[in-house]
PDB file with SEQRES, HELIX, SHEET and CRYST1 records, atoms N, CA, C and O in Angstrom:
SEQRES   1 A   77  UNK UNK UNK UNK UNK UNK UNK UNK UNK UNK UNK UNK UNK          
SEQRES   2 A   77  UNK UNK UNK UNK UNK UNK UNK UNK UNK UNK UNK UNK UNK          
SEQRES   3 A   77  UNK UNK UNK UNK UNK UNK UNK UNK UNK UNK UNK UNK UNK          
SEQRES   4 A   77  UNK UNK UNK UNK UNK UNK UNK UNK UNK UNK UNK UNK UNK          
SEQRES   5 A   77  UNK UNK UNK UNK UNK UNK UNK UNK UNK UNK UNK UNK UNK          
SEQRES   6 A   77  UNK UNK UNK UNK UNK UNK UNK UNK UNK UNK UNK UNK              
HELIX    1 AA1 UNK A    2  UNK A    6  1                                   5    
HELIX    2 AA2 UNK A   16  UNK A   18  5                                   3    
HELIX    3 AA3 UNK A   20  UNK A   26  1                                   7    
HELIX    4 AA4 UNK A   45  UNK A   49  1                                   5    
HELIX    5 AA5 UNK A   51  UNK A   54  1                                   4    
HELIX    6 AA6 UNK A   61  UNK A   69  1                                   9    
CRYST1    1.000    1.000    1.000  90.00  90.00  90.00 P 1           1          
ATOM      1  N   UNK A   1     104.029  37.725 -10.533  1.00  0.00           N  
ATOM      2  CA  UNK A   1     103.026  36.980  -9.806  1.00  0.00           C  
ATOM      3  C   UNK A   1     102.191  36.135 -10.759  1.00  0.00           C  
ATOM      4  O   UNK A   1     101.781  35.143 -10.155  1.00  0.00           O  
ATOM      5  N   UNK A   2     101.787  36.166 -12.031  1.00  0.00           N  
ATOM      6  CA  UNK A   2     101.165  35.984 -12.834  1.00  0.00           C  
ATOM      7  C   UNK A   2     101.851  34.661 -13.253  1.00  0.00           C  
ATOM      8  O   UNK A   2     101.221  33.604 -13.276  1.00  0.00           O  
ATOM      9  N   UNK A   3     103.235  34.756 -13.601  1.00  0.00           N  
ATOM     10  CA  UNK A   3     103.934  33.465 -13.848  1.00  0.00           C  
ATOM     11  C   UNK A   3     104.356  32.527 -12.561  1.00  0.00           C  
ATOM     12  O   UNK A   3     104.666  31.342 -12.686  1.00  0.00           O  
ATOM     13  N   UNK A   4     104.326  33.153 -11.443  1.00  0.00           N  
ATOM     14  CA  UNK A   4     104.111  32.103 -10.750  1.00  0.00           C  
ATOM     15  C   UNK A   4     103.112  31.245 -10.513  1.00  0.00           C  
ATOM     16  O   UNK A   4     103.219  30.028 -10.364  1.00  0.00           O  
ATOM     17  N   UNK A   5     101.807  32.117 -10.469  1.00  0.00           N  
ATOM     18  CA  UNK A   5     100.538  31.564 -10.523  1.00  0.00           C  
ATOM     19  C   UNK A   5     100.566  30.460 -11.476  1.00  0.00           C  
ATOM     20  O   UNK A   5     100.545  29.300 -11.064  1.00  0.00           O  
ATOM     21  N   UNK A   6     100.615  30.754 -12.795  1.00  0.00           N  
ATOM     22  CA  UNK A   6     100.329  30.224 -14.094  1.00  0.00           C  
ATOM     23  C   UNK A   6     101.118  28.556 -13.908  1.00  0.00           C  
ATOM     24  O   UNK A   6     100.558  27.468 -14.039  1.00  0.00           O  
ATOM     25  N   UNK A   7     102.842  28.875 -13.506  1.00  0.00           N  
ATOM     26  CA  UNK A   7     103.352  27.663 -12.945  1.00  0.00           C  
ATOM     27  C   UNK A   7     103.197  26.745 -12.158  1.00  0.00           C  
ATOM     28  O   UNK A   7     103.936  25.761 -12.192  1.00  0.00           O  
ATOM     29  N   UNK A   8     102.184  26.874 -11.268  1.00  0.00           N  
ATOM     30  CA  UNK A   8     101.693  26.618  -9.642  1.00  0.00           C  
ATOM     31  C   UNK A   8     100.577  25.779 -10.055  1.00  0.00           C  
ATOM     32  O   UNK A   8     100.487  24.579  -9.795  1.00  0.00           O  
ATOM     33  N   UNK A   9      99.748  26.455 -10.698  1.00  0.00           N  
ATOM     34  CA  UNK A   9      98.588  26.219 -10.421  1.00  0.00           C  
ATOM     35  C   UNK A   9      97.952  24.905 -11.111  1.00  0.00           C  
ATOM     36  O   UNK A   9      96.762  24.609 -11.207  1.00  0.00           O  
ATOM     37  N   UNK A  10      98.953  24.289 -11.508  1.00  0.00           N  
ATOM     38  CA  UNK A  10      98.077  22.735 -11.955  1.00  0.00           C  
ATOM     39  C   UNK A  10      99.019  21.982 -10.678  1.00  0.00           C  
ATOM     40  O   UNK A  10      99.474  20.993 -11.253  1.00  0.00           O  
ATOM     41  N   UNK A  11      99.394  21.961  -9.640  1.00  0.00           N  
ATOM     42  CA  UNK A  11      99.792  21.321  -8.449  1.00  0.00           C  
ATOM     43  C   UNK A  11      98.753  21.039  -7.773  1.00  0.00           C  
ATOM     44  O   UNK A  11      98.806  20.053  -7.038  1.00  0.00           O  
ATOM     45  N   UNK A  12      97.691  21.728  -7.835  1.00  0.00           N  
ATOM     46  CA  UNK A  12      96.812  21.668  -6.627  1.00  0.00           C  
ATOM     47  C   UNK A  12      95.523  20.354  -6.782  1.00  0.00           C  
ATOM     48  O   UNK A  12      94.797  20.363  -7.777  1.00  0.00           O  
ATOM     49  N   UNK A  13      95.421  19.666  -6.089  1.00  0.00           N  
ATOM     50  CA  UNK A  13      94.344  18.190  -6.292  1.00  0.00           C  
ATOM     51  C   UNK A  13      92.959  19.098  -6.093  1.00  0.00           C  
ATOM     52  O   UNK A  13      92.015  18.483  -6.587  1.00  0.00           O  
ATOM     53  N   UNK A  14      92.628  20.133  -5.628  1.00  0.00           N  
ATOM     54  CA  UNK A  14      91.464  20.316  -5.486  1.00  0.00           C  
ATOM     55  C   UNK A  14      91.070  21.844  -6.363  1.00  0.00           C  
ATOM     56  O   UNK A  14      92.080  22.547  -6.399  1.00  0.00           O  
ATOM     57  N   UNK A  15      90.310  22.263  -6.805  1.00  0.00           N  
ATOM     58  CA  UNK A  15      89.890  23.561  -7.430  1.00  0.00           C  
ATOM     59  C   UNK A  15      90.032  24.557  -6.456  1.00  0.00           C  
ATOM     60  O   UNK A  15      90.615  25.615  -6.695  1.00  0.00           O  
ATOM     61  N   UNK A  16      89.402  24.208  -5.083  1.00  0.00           N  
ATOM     62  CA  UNK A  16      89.124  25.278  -3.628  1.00  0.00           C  
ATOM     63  C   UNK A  16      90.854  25.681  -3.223  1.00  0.00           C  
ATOM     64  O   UNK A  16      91.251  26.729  -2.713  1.00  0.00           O  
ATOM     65  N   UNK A  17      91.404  24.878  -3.500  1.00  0.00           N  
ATOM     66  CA  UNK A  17      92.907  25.276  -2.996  1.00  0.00           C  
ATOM     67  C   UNK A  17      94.073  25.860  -4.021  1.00  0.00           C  
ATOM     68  O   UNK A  17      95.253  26.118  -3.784  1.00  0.00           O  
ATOM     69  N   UNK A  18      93.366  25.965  -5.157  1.00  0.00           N  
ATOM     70  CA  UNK A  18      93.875  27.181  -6.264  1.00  0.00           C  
ATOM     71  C   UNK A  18      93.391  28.230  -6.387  1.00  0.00           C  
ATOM     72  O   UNK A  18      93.930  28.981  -7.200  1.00  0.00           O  
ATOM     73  N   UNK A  19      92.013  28.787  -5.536  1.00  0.00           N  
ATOM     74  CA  UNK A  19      91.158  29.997  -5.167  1.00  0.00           C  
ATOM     75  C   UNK A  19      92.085  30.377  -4.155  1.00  0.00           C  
ATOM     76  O   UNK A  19      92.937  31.243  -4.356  1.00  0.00           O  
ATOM     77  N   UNK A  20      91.925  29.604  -2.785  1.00  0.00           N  
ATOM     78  CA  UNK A  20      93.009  29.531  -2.065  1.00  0.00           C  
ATOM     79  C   UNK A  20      93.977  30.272  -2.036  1.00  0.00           C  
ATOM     80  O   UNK A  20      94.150  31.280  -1.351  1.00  0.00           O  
ATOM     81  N   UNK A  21      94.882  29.615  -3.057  1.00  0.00           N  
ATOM     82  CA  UNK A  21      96.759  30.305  -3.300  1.00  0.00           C  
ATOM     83  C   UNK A  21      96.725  31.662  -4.193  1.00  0.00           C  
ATOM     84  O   UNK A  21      97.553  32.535  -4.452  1.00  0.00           O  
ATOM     85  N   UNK A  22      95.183  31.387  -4.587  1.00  0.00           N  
ATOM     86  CA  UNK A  22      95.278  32.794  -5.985  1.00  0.00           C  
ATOM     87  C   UNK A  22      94.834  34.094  -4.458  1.00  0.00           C  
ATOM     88  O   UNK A  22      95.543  35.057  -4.164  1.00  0.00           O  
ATOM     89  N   UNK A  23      93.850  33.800  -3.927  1.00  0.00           N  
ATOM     90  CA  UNK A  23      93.879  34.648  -2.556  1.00  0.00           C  
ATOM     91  C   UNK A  23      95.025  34.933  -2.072  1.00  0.00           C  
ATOM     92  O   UNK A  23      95.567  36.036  -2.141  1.00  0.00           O  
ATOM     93  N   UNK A  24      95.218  34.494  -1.839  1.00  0.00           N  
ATOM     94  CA  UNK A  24      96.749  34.904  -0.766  1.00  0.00           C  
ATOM     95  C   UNK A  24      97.597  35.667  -1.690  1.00  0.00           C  
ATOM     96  O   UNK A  24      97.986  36.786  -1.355  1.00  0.00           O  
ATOM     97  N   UNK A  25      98.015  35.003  -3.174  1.00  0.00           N  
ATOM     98  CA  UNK A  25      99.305  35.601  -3.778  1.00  0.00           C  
ATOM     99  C   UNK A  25      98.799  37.030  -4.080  1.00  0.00           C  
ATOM    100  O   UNK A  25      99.651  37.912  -3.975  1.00  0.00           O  
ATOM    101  N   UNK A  26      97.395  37.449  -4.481  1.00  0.00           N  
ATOM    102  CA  UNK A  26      97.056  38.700  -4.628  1.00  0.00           C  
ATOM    103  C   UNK A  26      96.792  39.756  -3.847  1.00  0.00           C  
ATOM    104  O   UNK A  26      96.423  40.869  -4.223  1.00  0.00           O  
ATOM    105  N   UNK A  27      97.012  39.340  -2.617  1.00  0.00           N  
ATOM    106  CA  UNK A  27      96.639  40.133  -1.118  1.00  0.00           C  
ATOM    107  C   UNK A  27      96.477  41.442  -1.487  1.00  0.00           C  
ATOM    108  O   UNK A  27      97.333  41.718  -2.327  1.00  0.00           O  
ATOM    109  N   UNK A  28      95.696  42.465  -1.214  1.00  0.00           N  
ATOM    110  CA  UNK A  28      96.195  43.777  -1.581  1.00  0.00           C  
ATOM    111  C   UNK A  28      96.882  44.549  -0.083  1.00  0.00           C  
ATOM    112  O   UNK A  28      97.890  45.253  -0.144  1.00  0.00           O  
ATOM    113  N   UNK A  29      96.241  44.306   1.043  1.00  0.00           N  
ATOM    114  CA  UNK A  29      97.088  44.269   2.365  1.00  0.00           C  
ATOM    115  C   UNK A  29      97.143  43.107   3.413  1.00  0.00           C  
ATOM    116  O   UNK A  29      96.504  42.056   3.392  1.00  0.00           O  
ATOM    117  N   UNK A  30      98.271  43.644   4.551  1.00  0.00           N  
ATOM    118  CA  UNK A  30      98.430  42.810   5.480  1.00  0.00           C  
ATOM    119  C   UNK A  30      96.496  41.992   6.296  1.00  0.00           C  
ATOM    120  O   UNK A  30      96.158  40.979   6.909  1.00  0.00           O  
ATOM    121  N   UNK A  31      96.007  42.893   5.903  1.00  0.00           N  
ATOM    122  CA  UNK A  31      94.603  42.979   7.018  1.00  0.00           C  
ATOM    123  C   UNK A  31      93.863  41.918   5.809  1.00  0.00           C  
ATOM    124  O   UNK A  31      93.282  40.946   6.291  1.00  0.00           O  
ATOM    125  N   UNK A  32      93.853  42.026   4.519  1.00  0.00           N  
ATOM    126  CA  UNK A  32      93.726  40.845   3.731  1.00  0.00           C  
ATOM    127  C   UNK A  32      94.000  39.407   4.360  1.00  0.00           C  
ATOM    128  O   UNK A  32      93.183  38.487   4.406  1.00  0.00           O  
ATOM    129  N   UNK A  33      95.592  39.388   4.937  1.00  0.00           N  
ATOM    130  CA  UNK A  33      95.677  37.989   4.722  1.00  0.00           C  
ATOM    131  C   UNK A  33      95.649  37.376   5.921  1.00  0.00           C  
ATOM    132  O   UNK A  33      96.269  36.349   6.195  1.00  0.00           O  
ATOM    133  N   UNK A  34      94.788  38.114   6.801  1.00  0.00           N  
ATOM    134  CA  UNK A  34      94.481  37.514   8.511  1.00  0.00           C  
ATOM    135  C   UNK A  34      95.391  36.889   8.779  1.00  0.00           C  
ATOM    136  O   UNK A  34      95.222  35.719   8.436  1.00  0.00           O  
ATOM    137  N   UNK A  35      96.717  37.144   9.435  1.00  0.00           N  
ATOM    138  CA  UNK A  35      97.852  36.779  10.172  1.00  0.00           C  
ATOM    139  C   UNK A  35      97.300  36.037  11.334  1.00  0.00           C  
ATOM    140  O   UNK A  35      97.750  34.919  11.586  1.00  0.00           O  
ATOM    141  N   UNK A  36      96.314  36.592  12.103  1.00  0.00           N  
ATOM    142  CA  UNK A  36      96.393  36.159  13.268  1.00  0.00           C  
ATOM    143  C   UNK A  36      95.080  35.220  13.393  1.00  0.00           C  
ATOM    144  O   UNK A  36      94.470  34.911  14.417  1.00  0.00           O  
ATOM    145  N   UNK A  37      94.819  34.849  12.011  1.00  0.00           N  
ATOM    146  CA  UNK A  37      93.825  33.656  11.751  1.00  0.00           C  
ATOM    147  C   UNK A  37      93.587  32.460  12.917  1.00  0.00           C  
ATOM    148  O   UNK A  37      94.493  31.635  13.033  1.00  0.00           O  
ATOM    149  N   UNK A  38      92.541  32.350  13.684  1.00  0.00           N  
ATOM    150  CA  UNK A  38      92.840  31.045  14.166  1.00  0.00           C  
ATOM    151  C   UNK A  38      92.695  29.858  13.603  1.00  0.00           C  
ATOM    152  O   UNK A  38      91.944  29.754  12.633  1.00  0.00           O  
ATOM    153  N   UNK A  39      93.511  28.542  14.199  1.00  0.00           N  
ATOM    154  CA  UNK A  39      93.588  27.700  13.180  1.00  0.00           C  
ATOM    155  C   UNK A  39      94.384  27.434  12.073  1.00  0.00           C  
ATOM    156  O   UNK A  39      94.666  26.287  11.727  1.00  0.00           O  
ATOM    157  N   UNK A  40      94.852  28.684  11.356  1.00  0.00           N  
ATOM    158  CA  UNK A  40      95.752  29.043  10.113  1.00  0.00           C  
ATOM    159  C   UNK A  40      96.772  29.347  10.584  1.00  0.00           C  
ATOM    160  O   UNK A  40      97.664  28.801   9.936  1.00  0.00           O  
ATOM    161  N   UNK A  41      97.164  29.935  11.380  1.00  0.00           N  
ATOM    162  CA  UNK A  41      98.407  30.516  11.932  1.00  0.00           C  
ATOM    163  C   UNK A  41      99.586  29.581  11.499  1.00  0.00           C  
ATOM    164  O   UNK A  41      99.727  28.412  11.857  1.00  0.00           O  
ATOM    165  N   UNK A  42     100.556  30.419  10.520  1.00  0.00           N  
ATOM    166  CA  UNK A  42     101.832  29.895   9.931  1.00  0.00           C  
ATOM    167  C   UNK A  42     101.201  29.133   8.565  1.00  0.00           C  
ATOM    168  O   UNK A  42     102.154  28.646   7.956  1.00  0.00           O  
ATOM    169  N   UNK A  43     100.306  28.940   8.074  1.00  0.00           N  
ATOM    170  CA  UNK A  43      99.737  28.297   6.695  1.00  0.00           C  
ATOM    171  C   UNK A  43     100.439  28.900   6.039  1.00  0.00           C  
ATOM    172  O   UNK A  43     100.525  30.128   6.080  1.00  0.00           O  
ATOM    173  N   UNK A  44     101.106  28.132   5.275  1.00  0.00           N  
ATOM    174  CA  UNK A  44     101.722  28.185   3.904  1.00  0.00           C  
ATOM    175  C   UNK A  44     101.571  29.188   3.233  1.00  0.00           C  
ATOM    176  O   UNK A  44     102.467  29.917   2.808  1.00  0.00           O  
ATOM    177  N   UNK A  45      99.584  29.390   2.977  1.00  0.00           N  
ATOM    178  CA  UNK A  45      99.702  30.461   1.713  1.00  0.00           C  
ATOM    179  C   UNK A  45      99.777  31.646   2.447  1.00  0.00           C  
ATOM    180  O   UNK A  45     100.370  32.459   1.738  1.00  0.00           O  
ATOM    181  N   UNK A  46      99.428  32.214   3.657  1.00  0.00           N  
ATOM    182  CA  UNK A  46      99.469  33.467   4.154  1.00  0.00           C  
ATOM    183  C   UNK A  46     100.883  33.878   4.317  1.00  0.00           C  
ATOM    184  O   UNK A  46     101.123  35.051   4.602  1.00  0.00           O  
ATOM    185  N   UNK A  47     101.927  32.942   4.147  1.00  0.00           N  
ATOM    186  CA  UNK A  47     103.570  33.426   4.487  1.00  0.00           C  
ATOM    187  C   UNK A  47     103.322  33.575   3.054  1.00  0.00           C  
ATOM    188  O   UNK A  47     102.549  34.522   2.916  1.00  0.00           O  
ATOM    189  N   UNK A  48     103.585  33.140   2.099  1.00  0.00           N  
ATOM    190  CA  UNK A  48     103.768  33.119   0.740  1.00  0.00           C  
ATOM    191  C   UNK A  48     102.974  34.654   0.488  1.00  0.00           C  
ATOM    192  O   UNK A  48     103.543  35.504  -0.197  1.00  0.00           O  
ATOM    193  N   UNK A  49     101.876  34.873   0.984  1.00  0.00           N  
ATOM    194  CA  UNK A  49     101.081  36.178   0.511  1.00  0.00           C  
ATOM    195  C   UNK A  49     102.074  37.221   0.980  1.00  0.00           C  
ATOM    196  O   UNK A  49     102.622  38.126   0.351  1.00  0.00           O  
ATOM    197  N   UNK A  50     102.167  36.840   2.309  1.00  0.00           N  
ATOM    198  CA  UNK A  50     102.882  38.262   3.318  1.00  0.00           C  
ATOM    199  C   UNK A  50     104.355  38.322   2.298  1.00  0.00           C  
ATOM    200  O   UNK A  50     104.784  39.455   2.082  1.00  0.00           O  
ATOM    201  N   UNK A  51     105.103  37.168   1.695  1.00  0.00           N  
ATOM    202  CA  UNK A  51     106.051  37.513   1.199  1.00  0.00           C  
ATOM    203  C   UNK A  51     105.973  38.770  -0.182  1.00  0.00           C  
ATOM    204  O   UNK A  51     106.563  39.838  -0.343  1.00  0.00           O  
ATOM    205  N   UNK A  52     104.881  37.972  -1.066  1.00  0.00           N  
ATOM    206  CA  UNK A  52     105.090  38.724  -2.501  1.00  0.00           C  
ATOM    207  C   UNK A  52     104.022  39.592  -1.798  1.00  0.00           C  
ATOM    208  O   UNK A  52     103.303  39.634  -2.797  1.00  0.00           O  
ATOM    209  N   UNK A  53     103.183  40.476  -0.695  1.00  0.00           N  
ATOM    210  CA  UNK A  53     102.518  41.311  -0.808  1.00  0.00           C  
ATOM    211  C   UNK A  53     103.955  42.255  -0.090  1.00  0.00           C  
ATOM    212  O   UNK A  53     103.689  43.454  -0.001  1.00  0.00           O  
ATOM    213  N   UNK A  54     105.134  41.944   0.324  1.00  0.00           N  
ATOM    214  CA  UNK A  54     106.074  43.022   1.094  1.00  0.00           C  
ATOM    215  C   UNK A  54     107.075  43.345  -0.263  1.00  0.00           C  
ATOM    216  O   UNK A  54     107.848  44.299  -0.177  1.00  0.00           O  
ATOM    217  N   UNK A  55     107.032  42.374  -1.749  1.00  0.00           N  
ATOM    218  CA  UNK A  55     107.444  42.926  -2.396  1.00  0.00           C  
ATOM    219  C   UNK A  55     106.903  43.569  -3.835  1.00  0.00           C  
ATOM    220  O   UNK A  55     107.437  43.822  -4.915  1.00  0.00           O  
ATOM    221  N   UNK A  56     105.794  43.679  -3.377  1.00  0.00           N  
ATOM    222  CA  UNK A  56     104.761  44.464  -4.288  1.00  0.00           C  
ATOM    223  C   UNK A  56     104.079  46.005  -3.155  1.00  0.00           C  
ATOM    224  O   UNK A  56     103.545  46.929  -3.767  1.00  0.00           O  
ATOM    225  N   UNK A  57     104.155  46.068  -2.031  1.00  0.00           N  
ATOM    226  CA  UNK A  57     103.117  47.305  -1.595  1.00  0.00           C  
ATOM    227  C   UNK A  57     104.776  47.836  -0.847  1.00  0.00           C  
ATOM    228  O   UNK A  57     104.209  48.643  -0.109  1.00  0.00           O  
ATOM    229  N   UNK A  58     105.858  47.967  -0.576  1.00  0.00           N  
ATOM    230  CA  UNK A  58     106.696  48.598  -0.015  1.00  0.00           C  
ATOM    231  C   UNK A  58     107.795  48.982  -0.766  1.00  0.00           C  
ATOM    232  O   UNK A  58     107.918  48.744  -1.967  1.00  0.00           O  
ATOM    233  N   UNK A  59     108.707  49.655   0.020  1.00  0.00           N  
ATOM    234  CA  UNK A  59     109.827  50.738  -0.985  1.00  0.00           C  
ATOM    235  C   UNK A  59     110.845  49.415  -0.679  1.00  0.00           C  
ATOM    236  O   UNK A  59     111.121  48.887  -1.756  1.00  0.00           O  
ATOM    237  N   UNK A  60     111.216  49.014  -0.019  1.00  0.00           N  
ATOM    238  CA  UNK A  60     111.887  47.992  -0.334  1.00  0.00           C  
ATOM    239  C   UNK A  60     111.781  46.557   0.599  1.00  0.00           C  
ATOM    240  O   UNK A  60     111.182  46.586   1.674  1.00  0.00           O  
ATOM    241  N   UNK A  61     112.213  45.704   0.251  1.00  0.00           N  
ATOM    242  CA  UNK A  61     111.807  44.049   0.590  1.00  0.00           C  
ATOM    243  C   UNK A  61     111.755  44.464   2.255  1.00  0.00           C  
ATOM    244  O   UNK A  61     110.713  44.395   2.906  1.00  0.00           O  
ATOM    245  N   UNK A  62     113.057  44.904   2.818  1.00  0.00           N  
ATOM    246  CA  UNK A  62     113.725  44.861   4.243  1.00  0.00           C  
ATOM    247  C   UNK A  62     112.514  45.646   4.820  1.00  0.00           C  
ATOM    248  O   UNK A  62     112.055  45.353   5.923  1.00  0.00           O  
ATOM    249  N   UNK A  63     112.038  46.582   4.110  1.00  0.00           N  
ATOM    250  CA  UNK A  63     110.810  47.351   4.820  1.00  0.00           C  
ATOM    251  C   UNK A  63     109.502  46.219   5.363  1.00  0.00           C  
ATOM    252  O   UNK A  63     109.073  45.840   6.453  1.00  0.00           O  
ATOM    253  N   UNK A  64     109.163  45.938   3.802  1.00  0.00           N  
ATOM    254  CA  UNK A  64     108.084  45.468   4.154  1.00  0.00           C  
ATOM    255  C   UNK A  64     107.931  44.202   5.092  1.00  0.00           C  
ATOM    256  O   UNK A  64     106.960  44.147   5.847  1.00  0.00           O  
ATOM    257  N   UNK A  65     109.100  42.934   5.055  1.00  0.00           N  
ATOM    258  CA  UNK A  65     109.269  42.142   5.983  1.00  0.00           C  
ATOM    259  C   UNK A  65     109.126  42.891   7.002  1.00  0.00           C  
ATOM    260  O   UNK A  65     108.387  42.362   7.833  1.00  0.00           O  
ATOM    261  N   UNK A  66     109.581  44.072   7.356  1.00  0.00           N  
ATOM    262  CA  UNK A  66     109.344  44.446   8.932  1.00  0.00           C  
ATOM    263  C   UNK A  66     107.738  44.322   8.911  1.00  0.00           C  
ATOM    264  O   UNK A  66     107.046  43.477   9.477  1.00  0.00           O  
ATOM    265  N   UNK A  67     107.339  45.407   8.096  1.00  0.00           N  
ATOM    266  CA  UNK A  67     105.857  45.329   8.405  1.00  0.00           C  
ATOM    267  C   UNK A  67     104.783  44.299   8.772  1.00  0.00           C  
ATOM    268  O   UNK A  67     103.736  44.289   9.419  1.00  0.00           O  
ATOM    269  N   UNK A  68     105.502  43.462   8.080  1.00  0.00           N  
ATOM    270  CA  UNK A  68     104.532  41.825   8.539  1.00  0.00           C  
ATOM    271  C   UNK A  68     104.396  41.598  10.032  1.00  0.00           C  
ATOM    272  O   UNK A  68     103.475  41.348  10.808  1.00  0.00           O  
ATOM    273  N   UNK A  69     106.079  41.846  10.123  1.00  0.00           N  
ATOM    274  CA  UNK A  69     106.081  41.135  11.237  1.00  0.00           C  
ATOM    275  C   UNK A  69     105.805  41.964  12.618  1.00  0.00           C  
ATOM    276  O   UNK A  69     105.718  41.525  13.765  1.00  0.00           O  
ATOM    277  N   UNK A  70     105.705  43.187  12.179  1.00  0.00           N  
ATOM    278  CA  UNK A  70     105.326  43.793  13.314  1.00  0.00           C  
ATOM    279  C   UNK A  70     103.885  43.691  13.278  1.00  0.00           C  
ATOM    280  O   UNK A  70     103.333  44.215  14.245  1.00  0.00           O  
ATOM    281  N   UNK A  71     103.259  43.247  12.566  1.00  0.00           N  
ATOM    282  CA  UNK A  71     101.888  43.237  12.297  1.00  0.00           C  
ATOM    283  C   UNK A  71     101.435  42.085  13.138  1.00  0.00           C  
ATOM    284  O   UNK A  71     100.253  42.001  13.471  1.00  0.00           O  
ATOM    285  N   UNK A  72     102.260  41.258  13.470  1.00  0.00           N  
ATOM    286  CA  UNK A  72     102.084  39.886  14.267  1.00  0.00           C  
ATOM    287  C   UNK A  72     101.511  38.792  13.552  1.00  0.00           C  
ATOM    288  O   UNK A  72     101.766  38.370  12.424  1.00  0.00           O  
ATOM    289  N   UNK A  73     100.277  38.215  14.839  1.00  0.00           N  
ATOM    290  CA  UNK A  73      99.893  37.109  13.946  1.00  0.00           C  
ATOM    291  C   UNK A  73     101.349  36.258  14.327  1.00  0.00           C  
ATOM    292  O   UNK A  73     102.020  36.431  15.345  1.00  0.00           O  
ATOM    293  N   UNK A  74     101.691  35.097  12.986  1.00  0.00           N  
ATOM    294  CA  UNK A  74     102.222  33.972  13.366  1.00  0.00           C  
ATOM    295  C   UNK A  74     103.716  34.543  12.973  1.00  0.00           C  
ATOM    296  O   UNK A  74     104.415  33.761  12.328  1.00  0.00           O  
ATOM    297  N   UNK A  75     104.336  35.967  13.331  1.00  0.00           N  
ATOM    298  CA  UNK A  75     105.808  36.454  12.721  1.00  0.00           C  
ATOM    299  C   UNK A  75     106.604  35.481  12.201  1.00  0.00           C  
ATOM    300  O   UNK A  75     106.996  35.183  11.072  1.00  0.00           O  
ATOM    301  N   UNK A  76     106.800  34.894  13.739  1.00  0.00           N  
ATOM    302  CA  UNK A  76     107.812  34.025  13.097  1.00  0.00           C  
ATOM    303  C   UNK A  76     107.992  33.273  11.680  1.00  0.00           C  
ATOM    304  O   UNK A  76     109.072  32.849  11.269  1.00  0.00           O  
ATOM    305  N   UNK A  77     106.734  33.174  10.985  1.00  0.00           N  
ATOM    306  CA  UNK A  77     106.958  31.971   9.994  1.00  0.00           C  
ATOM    307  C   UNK A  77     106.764  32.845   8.546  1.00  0.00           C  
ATOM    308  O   UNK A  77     106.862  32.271   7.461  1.00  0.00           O  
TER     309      UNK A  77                                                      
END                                                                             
């Protein structure tokens, strides 16, 4: 996560939207990254969080994708 960050993070035009992506990529849970945000629903960084937070907090990837998505919010994306 650290090297992705590190790679990423001169992309962004604004300072607020590298707080932003650093939020999300560090999620510590699902309830962190308000799925069912209004307004946000399907944003970029909350799929990106839900991804590397299902392969950092679960026994394996297939698990934790379930968990997202049973968690709702915007599943599909």
């Amino acid at each position: 996560m650290k090297q992705v960050y590190k790679l990423n993070k001169h992309y962004f035009e604004e300072k607020e939207q590298q707080k932003e992506f650093e939020k999300y990529l560090r999620s510590h849970s699902l309830y962190d990254l308000y799925l069912d945000e209004y307004g946000k629903i399907g944003y970029t960084y909350k799929t990106l969080g839900a991804g590397f937070w299902a392969l950092r907090k679960s026994d394996d990837f297939e698990s934790g994708i379930n968990q997202v998505t049973f968690e709702g919010g915007d599943a599909d994306t």
